[in-house]
Each structure stands twice: as structure tokens, then as C-alpha cells.
C-alpha positions in Angstrom: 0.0 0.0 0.0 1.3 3.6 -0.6 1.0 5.3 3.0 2.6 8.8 2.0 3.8 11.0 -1.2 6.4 13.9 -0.6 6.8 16.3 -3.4 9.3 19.4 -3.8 9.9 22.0 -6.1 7.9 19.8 -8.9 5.6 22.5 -11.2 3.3 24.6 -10.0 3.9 22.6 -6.4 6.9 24.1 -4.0 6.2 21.4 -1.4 3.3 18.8 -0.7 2.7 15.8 1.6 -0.2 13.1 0.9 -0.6 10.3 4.1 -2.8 7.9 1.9 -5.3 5.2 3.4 -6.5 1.9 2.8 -9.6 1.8 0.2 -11.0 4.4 -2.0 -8.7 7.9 -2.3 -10.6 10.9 -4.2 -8.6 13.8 -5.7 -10.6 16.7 -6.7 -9.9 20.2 -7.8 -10.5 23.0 -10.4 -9.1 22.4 -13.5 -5.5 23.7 -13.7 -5.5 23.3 -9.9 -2.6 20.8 -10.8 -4.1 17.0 -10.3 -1.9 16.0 -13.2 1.3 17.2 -11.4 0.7 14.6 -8.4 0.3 11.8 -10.9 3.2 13.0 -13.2 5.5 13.7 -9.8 4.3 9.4 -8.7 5.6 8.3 -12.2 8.2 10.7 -12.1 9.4 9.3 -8.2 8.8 5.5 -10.3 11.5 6.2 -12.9 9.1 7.9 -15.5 10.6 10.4 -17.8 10.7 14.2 -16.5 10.9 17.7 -19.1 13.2 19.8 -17.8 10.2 22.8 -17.2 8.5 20.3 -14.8 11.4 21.4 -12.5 10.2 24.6 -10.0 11.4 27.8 -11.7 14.5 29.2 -9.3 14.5 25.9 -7.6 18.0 24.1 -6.6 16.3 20.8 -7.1 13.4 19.0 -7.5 12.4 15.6 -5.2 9.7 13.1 -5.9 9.7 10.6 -2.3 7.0 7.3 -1.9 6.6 5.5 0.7 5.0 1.9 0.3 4.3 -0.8 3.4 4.1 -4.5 1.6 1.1 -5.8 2.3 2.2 -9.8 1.8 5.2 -11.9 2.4 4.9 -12.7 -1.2 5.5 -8.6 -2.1 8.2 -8.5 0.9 10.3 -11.4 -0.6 9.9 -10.0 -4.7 11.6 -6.6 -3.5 14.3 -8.4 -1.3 15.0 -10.9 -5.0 16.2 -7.5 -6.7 18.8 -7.0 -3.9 16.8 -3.8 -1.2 17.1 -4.6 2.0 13.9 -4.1 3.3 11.9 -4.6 6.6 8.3 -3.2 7.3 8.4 -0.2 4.0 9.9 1.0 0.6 11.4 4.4 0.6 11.2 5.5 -3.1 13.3 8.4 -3.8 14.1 10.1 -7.0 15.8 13.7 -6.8 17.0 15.7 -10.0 19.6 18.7 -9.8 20.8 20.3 -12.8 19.4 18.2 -14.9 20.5 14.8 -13.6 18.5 12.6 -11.3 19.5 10.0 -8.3 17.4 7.9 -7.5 17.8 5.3 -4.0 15.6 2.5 -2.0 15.8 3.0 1.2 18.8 5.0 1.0 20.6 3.1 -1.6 21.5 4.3 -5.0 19.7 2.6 -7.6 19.1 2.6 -11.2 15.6 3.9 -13.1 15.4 0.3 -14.2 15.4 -1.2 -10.5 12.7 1.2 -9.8 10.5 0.2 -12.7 10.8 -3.4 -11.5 10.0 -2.0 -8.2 7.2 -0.5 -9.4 5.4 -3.4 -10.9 5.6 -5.6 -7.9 3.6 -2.3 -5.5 1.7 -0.4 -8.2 -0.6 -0.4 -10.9 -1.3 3.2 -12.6 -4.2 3.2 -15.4 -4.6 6.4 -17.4 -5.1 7.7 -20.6 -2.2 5.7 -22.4 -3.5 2.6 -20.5 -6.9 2.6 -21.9 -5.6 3.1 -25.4 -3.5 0.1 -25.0 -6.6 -2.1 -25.2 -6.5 -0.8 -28.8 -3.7 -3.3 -29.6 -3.9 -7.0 -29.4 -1.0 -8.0 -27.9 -2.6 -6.2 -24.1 -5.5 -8.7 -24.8 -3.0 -11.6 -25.0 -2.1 -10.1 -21.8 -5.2 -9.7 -20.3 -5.9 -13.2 -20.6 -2.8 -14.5 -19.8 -3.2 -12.8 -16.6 -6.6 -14.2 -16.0 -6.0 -17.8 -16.7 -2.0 -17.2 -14.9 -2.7 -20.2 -12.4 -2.6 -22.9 -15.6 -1.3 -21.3 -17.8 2.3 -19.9 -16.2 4.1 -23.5 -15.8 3.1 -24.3 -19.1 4.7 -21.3 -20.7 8.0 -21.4 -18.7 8.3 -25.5 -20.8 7.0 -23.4 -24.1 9.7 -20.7 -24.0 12.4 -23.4 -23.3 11.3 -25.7 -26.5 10.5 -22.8 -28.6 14.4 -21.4 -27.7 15.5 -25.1 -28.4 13.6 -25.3 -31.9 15.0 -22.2 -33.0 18.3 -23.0 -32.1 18.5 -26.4 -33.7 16.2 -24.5 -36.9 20.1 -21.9 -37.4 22.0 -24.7 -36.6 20.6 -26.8 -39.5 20.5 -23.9 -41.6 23.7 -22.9 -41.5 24.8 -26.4 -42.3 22.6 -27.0 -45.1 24.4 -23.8 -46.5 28.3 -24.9 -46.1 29.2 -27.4 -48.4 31.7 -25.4 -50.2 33.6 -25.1 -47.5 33.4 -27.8 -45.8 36.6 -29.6 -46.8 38.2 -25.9 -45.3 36.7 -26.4 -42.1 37.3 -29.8 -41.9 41.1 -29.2 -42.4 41.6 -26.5 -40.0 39.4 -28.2 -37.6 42.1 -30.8 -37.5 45.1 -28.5 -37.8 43.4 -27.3 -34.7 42.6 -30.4 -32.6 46.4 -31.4 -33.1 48.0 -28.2 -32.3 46.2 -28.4 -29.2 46.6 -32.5 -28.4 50.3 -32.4 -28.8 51.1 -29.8 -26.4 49.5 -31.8 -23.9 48.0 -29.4 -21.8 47.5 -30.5 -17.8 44.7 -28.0 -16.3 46.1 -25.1 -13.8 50.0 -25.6 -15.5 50.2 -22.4 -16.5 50.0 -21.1 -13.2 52.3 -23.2 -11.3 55.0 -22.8 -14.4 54.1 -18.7 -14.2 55.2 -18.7 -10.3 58.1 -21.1 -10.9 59.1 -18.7 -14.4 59.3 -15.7 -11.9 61.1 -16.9 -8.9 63.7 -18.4 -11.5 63.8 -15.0 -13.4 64.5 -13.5 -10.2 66.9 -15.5 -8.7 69.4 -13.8 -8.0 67.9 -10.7 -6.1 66.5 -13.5 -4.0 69.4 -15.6 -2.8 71.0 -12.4 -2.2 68.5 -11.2 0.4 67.6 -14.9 1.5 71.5 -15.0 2.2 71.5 -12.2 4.6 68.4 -13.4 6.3 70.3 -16.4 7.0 73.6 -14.4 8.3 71.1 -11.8 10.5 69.7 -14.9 12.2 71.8 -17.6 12.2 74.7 -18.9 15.0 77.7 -19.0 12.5 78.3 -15.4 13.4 78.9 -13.0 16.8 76.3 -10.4 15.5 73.6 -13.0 14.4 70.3 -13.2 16.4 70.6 -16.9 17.0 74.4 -16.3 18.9 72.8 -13.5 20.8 70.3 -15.0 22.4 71.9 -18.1 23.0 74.5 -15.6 24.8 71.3 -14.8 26.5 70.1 -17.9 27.5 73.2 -18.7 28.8 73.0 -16.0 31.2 69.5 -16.4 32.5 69.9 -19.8 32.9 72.5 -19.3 35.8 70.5 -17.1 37.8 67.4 -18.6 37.2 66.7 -20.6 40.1 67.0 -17.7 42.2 63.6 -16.0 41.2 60.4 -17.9 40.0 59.8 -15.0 38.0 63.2 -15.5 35.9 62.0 -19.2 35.7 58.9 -17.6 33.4 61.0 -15.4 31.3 63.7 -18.4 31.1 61.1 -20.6 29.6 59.6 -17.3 27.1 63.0 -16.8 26.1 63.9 -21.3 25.1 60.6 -20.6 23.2 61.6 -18.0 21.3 65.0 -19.5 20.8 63.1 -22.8 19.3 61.6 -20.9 17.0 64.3 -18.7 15.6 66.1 -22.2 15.3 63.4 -23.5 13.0 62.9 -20.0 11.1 66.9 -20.4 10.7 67.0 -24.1 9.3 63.4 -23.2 6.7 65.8 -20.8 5.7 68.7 -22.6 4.9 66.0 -25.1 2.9 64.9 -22.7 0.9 68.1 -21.8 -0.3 69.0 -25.6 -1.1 66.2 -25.9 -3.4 66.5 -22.2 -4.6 69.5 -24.4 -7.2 68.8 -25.3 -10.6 70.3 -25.7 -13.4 70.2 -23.7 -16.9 68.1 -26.5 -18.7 65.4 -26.6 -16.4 64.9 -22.7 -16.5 64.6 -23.3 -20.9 62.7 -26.1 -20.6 59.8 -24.1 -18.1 60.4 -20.9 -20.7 60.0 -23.1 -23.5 56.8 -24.8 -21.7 55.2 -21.3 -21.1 56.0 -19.7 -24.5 54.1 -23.1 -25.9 50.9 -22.1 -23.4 50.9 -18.4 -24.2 51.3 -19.4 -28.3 47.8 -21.3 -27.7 46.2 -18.9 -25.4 47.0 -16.3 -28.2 45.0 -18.4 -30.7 42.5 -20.3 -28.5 41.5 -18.8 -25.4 42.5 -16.9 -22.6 43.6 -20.1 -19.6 44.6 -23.3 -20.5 40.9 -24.8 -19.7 39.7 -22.4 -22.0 41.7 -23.9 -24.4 41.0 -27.3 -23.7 37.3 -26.4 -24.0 38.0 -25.0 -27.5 39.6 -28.0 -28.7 36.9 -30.5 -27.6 34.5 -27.9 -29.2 36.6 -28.3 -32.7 36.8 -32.0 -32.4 33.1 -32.4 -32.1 32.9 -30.2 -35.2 35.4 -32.2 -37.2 33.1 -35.5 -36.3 30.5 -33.6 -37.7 32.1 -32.6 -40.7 34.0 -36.2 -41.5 30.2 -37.8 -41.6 28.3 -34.8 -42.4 25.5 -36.7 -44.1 25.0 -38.8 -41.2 25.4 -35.5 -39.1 23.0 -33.7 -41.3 20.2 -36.7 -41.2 20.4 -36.7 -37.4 20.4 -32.7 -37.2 17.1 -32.7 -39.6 15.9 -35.2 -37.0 16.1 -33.5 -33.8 15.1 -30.1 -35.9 11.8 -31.9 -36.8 11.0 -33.7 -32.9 12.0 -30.6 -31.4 9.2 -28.7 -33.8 6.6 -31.6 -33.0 6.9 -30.9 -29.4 6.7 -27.2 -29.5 3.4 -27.2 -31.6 2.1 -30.1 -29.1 2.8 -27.1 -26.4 0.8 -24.7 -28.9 -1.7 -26.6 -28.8 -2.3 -27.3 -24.9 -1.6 -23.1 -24.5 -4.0 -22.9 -27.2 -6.8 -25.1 -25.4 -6.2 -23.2 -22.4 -6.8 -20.2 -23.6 -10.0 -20.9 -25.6 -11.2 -22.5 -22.4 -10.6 -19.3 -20.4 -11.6 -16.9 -23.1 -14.6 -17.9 -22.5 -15.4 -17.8 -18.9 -13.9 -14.5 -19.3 -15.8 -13.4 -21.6 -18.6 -13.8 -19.6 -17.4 -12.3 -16.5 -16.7 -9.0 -18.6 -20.4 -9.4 -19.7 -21.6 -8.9 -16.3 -18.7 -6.2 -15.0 -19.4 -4.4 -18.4 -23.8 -4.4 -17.4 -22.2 -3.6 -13.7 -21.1 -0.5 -15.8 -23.8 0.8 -17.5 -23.3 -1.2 -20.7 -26.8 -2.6 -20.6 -27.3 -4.4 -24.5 -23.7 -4.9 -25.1 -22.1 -8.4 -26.0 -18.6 -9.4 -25.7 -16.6 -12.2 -27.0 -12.8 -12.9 -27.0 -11.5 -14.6 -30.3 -8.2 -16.9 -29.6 -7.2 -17.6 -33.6 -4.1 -19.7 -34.1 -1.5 -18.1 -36.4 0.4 -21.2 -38.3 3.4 -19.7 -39.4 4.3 -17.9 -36.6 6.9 -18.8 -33.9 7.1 -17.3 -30.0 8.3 -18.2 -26.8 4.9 -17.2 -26.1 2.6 -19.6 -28.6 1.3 -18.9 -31.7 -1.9 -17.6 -30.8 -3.6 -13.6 -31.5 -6.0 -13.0 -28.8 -8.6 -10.0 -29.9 -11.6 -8.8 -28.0 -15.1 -8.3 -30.0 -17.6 -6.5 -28.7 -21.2 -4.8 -29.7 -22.5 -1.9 -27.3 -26.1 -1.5 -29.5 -28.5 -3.8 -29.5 -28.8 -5.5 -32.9 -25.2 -5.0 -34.4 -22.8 -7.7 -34.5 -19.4 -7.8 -32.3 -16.5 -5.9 -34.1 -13.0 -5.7 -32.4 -13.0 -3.8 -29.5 -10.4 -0.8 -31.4 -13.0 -0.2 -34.2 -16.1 0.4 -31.5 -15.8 1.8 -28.8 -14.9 5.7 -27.6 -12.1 7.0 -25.0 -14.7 7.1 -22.4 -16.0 3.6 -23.7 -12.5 2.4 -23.3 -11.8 3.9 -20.0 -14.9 1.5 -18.3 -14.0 -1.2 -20.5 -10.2 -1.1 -18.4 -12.0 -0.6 -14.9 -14.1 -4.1 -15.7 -11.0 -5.6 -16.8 -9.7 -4.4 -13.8 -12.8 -5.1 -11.3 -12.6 -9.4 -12.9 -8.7 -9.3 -12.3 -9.3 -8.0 -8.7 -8.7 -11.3 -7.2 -6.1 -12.3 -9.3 -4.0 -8.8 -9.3 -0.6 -9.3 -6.7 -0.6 -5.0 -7.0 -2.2 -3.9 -4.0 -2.3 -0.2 -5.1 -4.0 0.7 -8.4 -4.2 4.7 -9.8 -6.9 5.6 -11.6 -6.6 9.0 -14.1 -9.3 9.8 -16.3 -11.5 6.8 -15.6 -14.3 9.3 -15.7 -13.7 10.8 -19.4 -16.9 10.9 -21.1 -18.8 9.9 -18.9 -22.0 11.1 -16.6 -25.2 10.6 -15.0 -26.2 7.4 -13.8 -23.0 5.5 -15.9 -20.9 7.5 -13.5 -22.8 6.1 -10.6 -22.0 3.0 -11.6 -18.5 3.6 -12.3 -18.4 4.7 -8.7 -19.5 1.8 -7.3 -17.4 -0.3 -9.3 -14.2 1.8 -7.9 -15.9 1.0 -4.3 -16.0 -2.6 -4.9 -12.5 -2.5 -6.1 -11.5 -0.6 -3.2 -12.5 -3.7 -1.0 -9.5 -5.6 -1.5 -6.9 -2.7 -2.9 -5.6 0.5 -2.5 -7.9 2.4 -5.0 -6.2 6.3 -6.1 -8.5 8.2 -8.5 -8.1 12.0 -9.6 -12.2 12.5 -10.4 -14.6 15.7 -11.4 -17.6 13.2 -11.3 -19.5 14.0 -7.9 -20.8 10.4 -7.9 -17.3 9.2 -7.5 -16.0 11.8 -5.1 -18.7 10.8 -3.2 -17.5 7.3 -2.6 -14.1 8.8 -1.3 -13.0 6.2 1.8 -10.1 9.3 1.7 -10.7 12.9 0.0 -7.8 15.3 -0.9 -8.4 19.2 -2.4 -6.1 20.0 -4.7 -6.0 23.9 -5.5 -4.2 26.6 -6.6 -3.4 29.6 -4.9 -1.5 32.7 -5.7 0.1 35.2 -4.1 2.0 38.4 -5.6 4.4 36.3 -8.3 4.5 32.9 -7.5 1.2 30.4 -8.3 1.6 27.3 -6.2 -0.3 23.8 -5.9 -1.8 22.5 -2.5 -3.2 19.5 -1.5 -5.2 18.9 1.9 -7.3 16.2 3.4 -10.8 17.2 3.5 -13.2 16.4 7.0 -16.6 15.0 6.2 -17.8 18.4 6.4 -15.0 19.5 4.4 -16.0 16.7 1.7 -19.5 17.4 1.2 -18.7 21.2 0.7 -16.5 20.0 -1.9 -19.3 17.5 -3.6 -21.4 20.6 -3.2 -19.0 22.4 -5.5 -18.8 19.6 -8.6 -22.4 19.3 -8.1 -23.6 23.3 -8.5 -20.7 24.8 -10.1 -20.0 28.6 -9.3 -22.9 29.0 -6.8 -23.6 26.8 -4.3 -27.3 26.7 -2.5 -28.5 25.5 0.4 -30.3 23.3 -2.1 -27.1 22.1 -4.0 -26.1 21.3 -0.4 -28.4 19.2 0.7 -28.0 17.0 -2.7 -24.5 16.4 -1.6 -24.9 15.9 1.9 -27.5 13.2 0.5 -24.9 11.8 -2.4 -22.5 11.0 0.3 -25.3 9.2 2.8 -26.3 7.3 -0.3 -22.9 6.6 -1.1 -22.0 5.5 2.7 -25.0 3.2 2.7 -24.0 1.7 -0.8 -20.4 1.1 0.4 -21.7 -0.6 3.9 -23.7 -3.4 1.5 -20.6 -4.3 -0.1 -18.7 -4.6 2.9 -21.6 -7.5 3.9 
């Protein structure tokens, strides 16, 4: 649920807060009061694209802030899969400053494509563009898919992998069918290849071991020299080395010793100490025994890494890289020494893999045609909800032959008729903006259940529209409302009046400066407002009473649906 919107220095608003509620929240205001600025400034604060006027004139910056609280386990754990540490809420911040925006979550900078992802797990925003979508197909594939998700999800997730698995084996034969000529080429180098590679005899990690050996051999001399006066500095063969000094040392303690428990502790420290510089000393002297070798073994580990390097050049960047490579080339040679037999198999596969994939077609298609029509007939009765009283509605699933997706090869349009008497047309060739706008909010109303988005924005669900479809529209909203966060900018009275939450929006302006505010409105408050969308410039007593009324009505209304 979004529980709060900040806003700075955004238009015509210097600074706004909005502490959203559960249910149905109503936005209403003059027109030019600036109720487009609090959606723009929630898509703006989602990653959405921002002119550079939208910024406050004189401003420094310009900050867009959201706050959401996850309202399921299922929500909490999508966020924490892109990598937000997140408890009980999502702070969504997106700032801009001379042009350039930072966005974070919950403190931490993120990109504008986290923050779409982000968006689509908490909220759902319908406006103008959204109801002109329904004029192409592919959102009808969608809607359906969405409805029928439950079956239909699995099932997809084995399509995409066959369909990627088709088309794979589909180049792979095509390309061979279309080598020939060269084939004899390949083959040969293929071969050159494969025996380069075998004959060097490569053992995996050598490269490393020979690089460390290579460079302490390289560097042999600068070595023994300073390994050499290690040994001198802490040996016993001389009267300045550390070993002779502390022997001198223990010599000494151990004569007074037993005079002083105390000198018995620091005896025993210092035999400790002279253990270990005694084993330091003879590692020492190891080291430098096997620091010898001879000139032949420092060519032959030279000649061994030049031989690596030459293939790493040519075939890849370690020596299991290169190994890789050559099994790759001797697979290819197989191929190419029997490449009708090859070719046969290949055209094979191709073919099974293409029989499966349609077999998947076909159950995606089933379910789909199955579904179409139960929702079909839900949208009958949320489209009547709506005012659409003779209309009919069908949804056509038509299978395309020729064409290949990860998706199926189905086109999914809907039909519909809104007069008695004329047959079902697709939906794009029928119906008007306002006509599409109700269409969305049935869509909507028969996905409720199935919708993860707790939080759905409304804009312009009322265009076109009035009288006693509004009303209906309005309860629809309400209905929604029961299971979601419902956010609708409104200049319908019948929908204000449903409000579970009303927020003014005006504009107010003083000497140079025009600014946007936005308040919530007491009952009072709200009816004074209905009052206003009701009668206009002048308000009666009488337009007063009819909103007072409107919102009792609208009370009782909402208290059946909660039953």
C-alpha cells in the first residue's frame, strides 16, 4: 500500500505531503488546480521520464519521495530478489539537480530500471495511455494470460524453453545446409586445430604453477641475495647474528634462574623463542638448497610457457579455455568427416523438437479458448455492472500457423457490440475513450482477485462519462476498493462521493508565484466540496443538501458491499 507521497519543487507545487489510506482515495480540484502534477510527480518518483520545465522555476532541485508498506510476504520477498534490504516499507526516492537525477531505496542508490521493476511488484497506474493500449492486441493476450496465470504460467515457462530449443536447432541446420563449399576448409583446419592443441599436452592449472616457478627463477638472484642475509642476520655462525645473541642470553638467565620464580617464566619465554628462531633459521637454509637449478630446467619451463601463451593467443585466454576449444573443434570435425549422417540426425532433432513445440501450442492454445470464454462472460456482467446494458462481448483466440514465439502462436482480440442488434467488431473499431476507460476498470474489477498490485491509480477513468453510468462507475471503484488501494483523480461528484479518503487539490496565488496545495478534506470539508462539482459557481443550500444526500447514499452503498 502507498502510506505517503512527498513532493518538492515539482511544477506549479513548491512542497506537498499526501498520508494515503487503505480503500478508495478521491482527488478533486479546479481544472488547472494541478491534479496531473501529483500523478506526473508518482511516475516521475517511479523512474518515469521528466521535461526539464516540470522542475520549479529558481528551484535548486526537484524531489519526488513514496513511501509503500508490503502488504504480503509474497510482495516482501519479490523486493528483497532485486537486492533492497527491506523490513516493514519501501522508501522510493528520485531527486533531480541540474538536470540529472539520483534515485535510492531506502537509502541506496539505484538505477531507473530497478525502480520500474520496483514499481510493478507495488503499483498499478491506469490512465489515458493505459486505456488506449486495449486498442492493440498483444494487451488482450495479456489480459488473458493474466486471468488464466494459475494454468497457464508452468506451461509457458516449458514453451519458451522448446520454442528457444527449436530455433536453435532451426540456425544450426541452416547454416549447415548452406556450407558445403567449404566444408573440406573447415574440416582441415578443424584438424590443424585439434592437433596443435593435443600435442602440447596441456595438464589444467599448469600455467599457473610454471608462471610462479618462471618468476622466482627470473628473479633469482635478487633472492638468494636477500635470502642470504636473512640467513647471516639470524643464524649462529656469526657473533652479531640473532641466533648467537640469544643463545649468549640464555646462557646467562639460565645461571640465575633458580634464584627468582619470575626469571624461571621469562627463562622458559625466552627457550621458546630461541626454538623458534632455530626452525625459522633451518626453513631458511631449505629454501636456499632448493632455490638451485640448473640452466636446462629454467629453458625447458620458458619453452613450456612460450608453448601455453602461443595457444592462449589463438585459443582462449587459460589453458581450460583452451582445452574447451579443442573439444568444441573435435566435435565439429566429427560432424564434418560424416556430415550426411550429421546432417540426417540434425534434420531429425530439428523436426521432434518442432513436434513438441506445436504439441505445447496446442495445450496453450486449449487453455486459452477454455478461459476466453469464462472471461468473456465475467466481462459481460462487470461491463452491465457499468452501464453497458445491450452490449455483447466475446474474445477470439485464432491460431497463427506460421508464426513462432516463446509465447505460442496464438492472436487474442476482444469483439464486442455496445447496441442492440449490431454484430461484435473488435473492440479498437467500436468503442470511444470514455467507452474504453470502463472497459479497463471491468478488466480491472474481474482481475481484482487475481492482481498481486495492491495499489491501483486511476486517471481519467471518468472521461466521457455522466449521469447514472458515472454512478456506476463509482460503485465499481468501491467494490475495487475492498481488496486494494484504490487512487482516483475524479470531477464526477458520484465518485468523489464514494471517497473512503478525500484530498483538495488547488491553486493559490500570491504576488508572483502560483503554487499547488493539496489537503485532506473532514466529512464536512468533503460534502462542501461535492457541493462544488455538483452546482458549479454557486452553491445553494439546495445544492447542499444534494451532496450531503450523495454522500449518505454513497455510505450506505459502500456498507452493502462490505456485507
Amino acid at each position: 500500500m502507498l502510506t505517503n507521497l512527498h513532493v518538492k519543487n515539482l511544477a506549479l507545487i513548491e512542497e506537498a505531503e499526501i498520508d494515503f489510506k487503505p480503500g478508495l482515495n478521491i482527488l478533486t480540484g479546479e481544472t488547472g488546480a494541478g491534479k496531473s502534477i501529483i500523478i506526473d510527480s508518482v511516475l516521475f518518483a517511479l523512474g518515469g521520464k521528466l521535461s526539464k520545465d516540470f522542475v520549479r522555476d529558481q528551484a535548486d532541485y526537484a524531489l519526488a519521495e513514496l513511501i509503500f508498506v508490503p502488504d504480503t510476504e509474497k510482495q516482501l520477498q519479490a523486493v528483497r530478489n532485486l537486492e533492497i534490504p527491506v523490513e516493514d516499507e519501501v522508501i522510493m526516492q528520485r531527486k533531480i539537480v541540474n538536470g540529472r537525477s539520483v534515485s535510492r531505496v531506502n537509502g541506496e542508490v539505484v538505477t531507473a530500471g530497478v525502480l520500474q521493476e520496483l514499481a510493478s511488484i507495488l503499483i498499478d497506474i491506469h490512465g489515458q495511455y493505459e486505456h488506449q493500449s486495449l486498442l492493440q492486441k498483444k494487451k488482450h493476450m495479456q489480459v488473458l494470460d493474466e486471468f488464466c496465470t494459475s494454468e497457464l504460467k508452468p506451461l509457458l515457462g516449458k514453451v519458451s524453453e522448446q520454442y528457444h530449443l527449436y530455433m536453435e536447432l532451426e540456425q544450426e541446420l541452416k547454416n549447415a545446409e548452406t556450407t558445403d563449399d567449404n566444408r573440406d576448409k573447415e574440416a582441415a583446419l578443424a584438424q590443424f586445430e585439434t592437433n596443435e592443441i593435443r600435442q602440447a599436452q596441456l595438464k589444467t592449472g599448469e600455467d599457473a604453477e610454471l608462471e610462479i616457478s618462471y618468476r622466482k627463477m627470473v628473479n633469482a638472484k635478487k633472492i638468494m641475495e636477500g635470502i642470504n642475509a636473512v640467513h647471516y642476520s639470524t643464524g649462529y655462525e656469526s657473533e652479531n647474528g640473532a641466533g648467537e645473541s640469544i643463545g649468549r642470553a640464555l646462557r646467562e638467565i639460565k645461571n640465575v634462574a633458580g634464584y627468582d620464580e619470575e626469571l624461571e617464566s621469562m627463562l622458559q619465554e625466552l627457550s621458546e623463542i630461541d626454538d623458534l628462531l632455530n626452525d625459522f633459521n633451518r626453513h631458511v637454509s631449505d629454501y636456499l638448497s632448493d632455490m638451485e637449478f640448473g640452466d636446462d630446467e629454467f629453458r625447458q619451463i620458458e619453452e613450456r610457457l612460450n608453448t601455453i601463451n602461443h595457444l592462449k593467443d589463438k585459443y582462449g585466454n587459460s589453458v581450460e579455455e583452451i582445452m574447451k576449444y579443442c573439444e568444441e573443434q573435435e566435435e565439429k570435425l566429427e560432424k564434418l568427416l560424416d556430415y550426411d549422417t550429421y546432417l540426417q540426425e540434425l534434420r531429425l532433432r530439428t523436426s521432434h523438437a518442432k513436434e513438441e513445440l506445436l504439441k505445447l501450442y496446442d495445450q496453450v492454445t486449449a487453455i486459452r479458448s477454455q478461459n476466453a470464454v469464462i472471461l468473456a462472460d465475467r466481462m459481460k456482467e462487470a461491463l452491465s455492472d457499468l452501464n453497458f446494458l445491450d452490449s455483447r462481448f466475446s474474445i477470439e483466440v485464432r491460431v497463427l500457423p506460421d508464426y513462432y514465439s516463446a509465447a505460442g502462436h496464438n492472436e487474442v482480440e476482444f469483439m464486442i457490440s455496445t447496441n442492440p442488434g449490431e454484430r461484435v467488431k473488435p473492440l479498437g473499431e467500436v468503442a470511444s475513450g470514455g467507452e474504453m476507460s470502463r472497459i479497463m476498470l471491468a478488466i480491472k474489477t474481474v482481475l481484482a482477485d487475481k492482481d498481486e498490485t495492491s495499489t491501483l491509480i486511476f486517471d481519467e477513468i471518468d472521461a466521457g462519462i455522466s449521469g447514472r453510468t458515472a454512478q456506476k462507475v463509482s460503485e465499481k471503484l468501491a467494490l475495487l476498493a475492498g481488496n486494494h488501494q484504490v487512487i482516483c483523480i475524479t470531477h464526477l461528484p458520484q465518485i468523489a462521493a464514494m471517497a473512503d479518503a478525500h484530498y483538495e487539490i488547488t491553486k493559490q496565488t500570491t504576488g508572483e508565484h502560483t503554487l499547488t496545495k493539496v489537503h485532506e478534506l473532514s466529512e464536512e470539508s468533503a460534502v462542501q466540496e461535492l457541493a462544488r462539482l455538483l452546482g458549479g459557481a454557486e452553491i445553494t443550500n439546495t445544492v447542499l443538501q444534494n451532496a450531503a444526500e450523495m454522500k449518505e447514499l454513497a455510505t450506505a452503498k459502500k456498507k452493502m458491499f462490505e456485507k
